[in-house]
SEZA-642034 format. One record per atom (N, C-alpha, C): residue number from 1; residue in three letters; atom name; x, y, z. Coordinates in steps of 0.02 Angstrom, whole numbers, m for minus. Layout:
+-----+-----+----+--------+--------+--------+
|   i |  aa | at |      u |      v |      w |
+-----+-----+----+--------+--------+--------+
| NUM | ALA | CA |      X |      Y |      Z |
...
+-----+-----+----+--------+--------+--------+
END
This chain:
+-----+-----+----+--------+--------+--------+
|   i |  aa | at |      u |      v |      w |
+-----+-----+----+--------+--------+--------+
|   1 | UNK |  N |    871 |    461 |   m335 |
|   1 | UNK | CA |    906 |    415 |   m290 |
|   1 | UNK |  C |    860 |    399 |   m231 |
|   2 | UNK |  N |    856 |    329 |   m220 |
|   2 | UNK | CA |    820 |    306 |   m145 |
|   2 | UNK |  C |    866 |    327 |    m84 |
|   3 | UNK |  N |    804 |    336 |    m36 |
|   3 | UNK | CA |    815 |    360 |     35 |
|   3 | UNK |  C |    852 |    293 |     46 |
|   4 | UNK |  N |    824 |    241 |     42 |
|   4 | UNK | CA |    825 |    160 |     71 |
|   4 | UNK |  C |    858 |    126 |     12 |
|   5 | UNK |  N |    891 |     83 |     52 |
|   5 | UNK | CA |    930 |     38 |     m3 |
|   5 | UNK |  C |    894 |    m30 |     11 |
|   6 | UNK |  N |    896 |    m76 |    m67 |
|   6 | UNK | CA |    868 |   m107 |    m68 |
|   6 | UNK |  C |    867 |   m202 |     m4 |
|   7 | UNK |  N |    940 |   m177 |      5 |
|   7 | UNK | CA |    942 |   m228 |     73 |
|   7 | UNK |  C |    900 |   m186 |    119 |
|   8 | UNK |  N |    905 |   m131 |    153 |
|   8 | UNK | CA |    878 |   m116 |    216 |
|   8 | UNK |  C |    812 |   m127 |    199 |
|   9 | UNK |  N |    754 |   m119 |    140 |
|   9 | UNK | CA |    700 |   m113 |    146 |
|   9 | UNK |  C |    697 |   m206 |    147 |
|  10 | UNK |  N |    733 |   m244 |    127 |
|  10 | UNK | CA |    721 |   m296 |    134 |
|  10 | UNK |  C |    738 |   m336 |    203 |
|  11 | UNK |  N |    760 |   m311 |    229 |
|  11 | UNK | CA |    778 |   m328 |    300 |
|  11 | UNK |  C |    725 |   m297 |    350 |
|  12 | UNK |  N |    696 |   m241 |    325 |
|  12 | UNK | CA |    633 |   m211 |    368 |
|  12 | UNK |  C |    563 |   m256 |    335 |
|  13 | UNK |  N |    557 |   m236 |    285 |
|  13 | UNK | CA |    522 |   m316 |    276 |
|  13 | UNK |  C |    511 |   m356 |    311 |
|  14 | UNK |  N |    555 |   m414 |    303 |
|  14 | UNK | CA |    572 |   m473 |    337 |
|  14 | UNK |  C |    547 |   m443 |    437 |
|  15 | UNK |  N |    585 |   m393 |    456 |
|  15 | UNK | CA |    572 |   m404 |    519 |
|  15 | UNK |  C |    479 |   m382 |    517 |
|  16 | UNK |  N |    451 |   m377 |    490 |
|  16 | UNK | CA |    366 |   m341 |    499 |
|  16 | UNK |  C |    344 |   m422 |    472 |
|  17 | UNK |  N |    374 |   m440 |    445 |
|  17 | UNK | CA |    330 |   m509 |    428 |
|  17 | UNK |  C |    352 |   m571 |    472 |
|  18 | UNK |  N |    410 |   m570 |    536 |
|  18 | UNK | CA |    420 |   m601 |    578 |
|  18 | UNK |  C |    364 |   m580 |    654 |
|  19 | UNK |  N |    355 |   m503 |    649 |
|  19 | UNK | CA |    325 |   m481 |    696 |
|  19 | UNK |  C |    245 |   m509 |    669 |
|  20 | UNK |  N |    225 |   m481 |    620 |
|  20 | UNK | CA |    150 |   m534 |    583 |
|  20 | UNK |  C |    135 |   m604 |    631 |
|  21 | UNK |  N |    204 |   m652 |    591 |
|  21 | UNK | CA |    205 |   m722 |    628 |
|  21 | UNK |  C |    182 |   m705 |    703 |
|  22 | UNK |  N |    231 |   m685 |    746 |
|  22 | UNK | CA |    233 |   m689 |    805 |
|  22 | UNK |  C |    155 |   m638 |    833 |
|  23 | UNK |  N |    140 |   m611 |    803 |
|  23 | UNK | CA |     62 |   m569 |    821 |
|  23 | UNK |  C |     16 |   m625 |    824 |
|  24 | UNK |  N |     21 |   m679 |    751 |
|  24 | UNK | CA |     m3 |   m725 |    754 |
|  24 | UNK |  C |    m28 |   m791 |    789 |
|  25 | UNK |  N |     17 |   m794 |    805 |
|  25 | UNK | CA |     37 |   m868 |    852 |
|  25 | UNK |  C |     21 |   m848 |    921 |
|  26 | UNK |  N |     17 |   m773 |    945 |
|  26 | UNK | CA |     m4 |   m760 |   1006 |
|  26 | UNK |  C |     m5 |   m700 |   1025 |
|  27 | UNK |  N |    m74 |   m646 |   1021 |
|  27 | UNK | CA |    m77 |   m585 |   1010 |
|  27 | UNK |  C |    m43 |   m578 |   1097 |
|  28 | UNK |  N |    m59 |   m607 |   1137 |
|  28 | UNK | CA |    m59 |   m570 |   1211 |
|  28 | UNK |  C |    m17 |   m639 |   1249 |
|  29 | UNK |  N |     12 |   m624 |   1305 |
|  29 | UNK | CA |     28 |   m689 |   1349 |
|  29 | UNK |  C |     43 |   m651 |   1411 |
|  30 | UNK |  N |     38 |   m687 |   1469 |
|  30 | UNK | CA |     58 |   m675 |   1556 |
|  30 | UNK |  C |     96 |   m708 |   1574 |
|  31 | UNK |  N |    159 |   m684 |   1615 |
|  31 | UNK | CA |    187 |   m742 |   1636 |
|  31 | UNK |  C |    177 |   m693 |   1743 |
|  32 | UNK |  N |    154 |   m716 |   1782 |
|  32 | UNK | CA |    149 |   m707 |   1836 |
|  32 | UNK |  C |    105 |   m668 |   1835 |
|  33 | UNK |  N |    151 |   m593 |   1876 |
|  33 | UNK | CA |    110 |   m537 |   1843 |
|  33 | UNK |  C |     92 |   m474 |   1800 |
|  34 | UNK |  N |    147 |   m509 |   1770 |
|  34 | UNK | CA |    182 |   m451 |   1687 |
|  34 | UNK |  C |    144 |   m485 |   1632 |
|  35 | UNK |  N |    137 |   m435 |   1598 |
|  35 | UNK | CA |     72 |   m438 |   1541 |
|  35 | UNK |  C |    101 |   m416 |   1492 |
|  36 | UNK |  N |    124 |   m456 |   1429 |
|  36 | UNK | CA |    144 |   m420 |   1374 |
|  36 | UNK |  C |     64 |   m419 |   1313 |
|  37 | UNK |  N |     72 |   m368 |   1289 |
|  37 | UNK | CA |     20 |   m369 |   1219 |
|  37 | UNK |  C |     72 |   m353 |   1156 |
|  38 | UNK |  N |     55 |   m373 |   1113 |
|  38 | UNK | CA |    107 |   m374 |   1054 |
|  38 | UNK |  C |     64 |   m325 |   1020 |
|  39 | UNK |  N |     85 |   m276 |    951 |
|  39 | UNK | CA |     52 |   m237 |    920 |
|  39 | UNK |  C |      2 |   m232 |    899 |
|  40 | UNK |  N |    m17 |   m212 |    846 |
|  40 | UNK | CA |    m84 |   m220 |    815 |
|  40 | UNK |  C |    m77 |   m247 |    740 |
|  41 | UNK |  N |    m97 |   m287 |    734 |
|  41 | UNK | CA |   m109 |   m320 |    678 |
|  41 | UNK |  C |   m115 |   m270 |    612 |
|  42 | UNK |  N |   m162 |   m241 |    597 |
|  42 | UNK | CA |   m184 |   m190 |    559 |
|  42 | UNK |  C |   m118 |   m138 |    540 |
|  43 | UNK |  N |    m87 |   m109 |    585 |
|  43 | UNK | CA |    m19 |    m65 |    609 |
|  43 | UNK |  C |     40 |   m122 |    559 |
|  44 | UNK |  N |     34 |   m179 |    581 |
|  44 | UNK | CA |    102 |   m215 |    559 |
|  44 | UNK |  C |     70 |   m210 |    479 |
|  45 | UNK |  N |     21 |   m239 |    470 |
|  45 | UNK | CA |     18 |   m252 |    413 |
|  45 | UNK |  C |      5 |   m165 |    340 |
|  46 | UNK |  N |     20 |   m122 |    381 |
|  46 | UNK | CA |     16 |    m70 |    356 |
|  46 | UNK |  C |     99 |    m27 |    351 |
|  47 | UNK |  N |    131 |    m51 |    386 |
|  47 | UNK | CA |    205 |    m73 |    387 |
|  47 | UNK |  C |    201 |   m121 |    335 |
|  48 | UNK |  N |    203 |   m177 |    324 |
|  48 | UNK | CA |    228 |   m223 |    268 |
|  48 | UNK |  C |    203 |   m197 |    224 |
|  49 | UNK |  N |    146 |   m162 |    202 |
|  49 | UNK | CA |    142 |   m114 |    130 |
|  49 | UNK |  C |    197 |    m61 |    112 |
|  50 | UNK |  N |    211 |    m17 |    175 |
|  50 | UNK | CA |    257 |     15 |    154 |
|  50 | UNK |  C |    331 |     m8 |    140 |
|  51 | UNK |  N |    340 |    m42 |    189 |
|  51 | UNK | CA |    414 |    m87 |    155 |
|  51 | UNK |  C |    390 |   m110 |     81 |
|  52 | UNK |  N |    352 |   m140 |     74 |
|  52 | UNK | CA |    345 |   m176 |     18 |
|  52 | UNK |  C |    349 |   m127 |    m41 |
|  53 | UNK |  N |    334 |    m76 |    m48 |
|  53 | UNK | CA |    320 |    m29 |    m89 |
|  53 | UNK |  C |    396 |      0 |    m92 |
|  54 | UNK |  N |    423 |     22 |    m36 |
|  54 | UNK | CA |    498 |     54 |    m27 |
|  54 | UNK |  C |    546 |    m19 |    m71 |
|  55 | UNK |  N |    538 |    m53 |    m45 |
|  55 | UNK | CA |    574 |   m111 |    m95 |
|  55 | UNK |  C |    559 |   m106 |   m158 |
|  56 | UNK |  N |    499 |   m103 |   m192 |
|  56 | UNK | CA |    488 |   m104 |   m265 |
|  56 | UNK |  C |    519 |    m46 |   m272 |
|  57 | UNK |  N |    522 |     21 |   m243 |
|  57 | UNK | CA |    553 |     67 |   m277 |
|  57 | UNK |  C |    642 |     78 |   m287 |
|  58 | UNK |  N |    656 |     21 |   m220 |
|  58 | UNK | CA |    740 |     21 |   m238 |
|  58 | UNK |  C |    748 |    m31 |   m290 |
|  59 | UNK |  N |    704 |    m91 |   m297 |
|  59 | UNK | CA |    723 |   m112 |   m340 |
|  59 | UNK |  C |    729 |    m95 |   m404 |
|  60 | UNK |  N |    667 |    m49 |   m419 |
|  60 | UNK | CA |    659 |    m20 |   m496 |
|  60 | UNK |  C |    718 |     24 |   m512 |
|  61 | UNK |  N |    735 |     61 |   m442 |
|  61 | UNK | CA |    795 |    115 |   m434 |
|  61 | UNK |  C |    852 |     74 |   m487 |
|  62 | UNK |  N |    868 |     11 |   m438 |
|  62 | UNK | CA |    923 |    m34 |   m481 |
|  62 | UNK |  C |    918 |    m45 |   m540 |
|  63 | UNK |  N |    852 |    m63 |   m547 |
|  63 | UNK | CA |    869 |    m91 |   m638 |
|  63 | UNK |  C |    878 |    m45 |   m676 |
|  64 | UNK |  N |    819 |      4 |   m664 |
|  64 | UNK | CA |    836 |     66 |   m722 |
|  64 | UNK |  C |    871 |    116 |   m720 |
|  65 | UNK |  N |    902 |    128 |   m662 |
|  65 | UNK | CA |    945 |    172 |   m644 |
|  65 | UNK |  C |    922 |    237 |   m628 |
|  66 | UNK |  N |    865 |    240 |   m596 |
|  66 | UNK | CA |    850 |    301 |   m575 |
|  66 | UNK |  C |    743 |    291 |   m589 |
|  67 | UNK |  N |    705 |    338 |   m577 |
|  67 | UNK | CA |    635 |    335 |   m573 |
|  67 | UNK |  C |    627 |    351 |   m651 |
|  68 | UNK |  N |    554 |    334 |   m669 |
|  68 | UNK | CA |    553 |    346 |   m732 |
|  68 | UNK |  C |    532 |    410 |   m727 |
|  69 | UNK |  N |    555 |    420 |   m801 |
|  69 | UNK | CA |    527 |    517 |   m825 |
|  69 | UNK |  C |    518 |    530 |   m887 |
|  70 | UNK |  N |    456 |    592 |   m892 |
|  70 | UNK | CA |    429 |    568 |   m926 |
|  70 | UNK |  C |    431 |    651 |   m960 |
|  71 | UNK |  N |    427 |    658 |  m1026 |
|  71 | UNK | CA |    452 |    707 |  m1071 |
|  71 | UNK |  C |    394 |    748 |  m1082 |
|  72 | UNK |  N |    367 |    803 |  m1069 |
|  72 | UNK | CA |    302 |    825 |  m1111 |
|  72 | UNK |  C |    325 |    873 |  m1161 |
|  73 | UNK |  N |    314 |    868 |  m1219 |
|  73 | UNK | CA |    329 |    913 |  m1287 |
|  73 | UNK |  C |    270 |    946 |  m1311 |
|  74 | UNK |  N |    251 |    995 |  m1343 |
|  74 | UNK | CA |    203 |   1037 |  m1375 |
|  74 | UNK |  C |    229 |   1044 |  m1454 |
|  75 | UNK |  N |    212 |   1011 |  m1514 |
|  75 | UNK | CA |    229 |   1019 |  m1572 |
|  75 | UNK |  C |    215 |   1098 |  m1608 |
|  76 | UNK |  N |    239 |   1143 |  m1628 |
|  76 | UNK | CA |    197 |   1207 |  m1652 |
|  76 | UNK |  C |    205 |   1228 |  m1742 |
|  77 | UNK |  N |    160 |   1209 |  m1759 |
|  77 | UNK | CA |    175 |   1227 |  m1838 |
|  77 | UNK |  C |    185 |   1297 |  m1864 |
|  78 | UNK |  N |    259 |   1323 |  m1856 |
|  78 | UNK | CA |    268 |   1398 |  m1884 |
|  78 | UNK |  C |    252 |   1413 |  m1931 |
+-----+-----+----+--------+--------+--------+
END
């Protein structure tokens, strides 16, 4: 069973690839004499791997109903 359900990882998603945009369009800005810097690029985009990955795994969760598994047998000729 996933930690994360497949909406939340898609909603965390979505917000790391809005923060991307907005890193984009303007890493730093001033307004007087307050100084914002927005994150690090590298950081966000290391975030959107992990969402991305947490999503493939709720999704797979859904279809197949659980992670795959895998049987190891030893044949022995008595």
């Amino acid at each position: 069973m996933a930690i994360f359900t497949k909406e939340l990882c898609q909603q965390k998603l979505n917000t790391w690839l809005a923060a991307e945009e907005s890193v984009a369009t303007g890493q730093s800005y001033q307004i007087g004499t307050r100084m914002l810097t927005r994150a690090n690029l590298k950081e966000i985009r290391e975030e959107m791997e992990y969402w991305g990955k947490k999503l493939a795994e709720a999704e797979a969760e859904e279809k197949a109903g659980g992670r795959n598994r895998l049987f190891h047998f030893c044949p022995r000729d008595v």
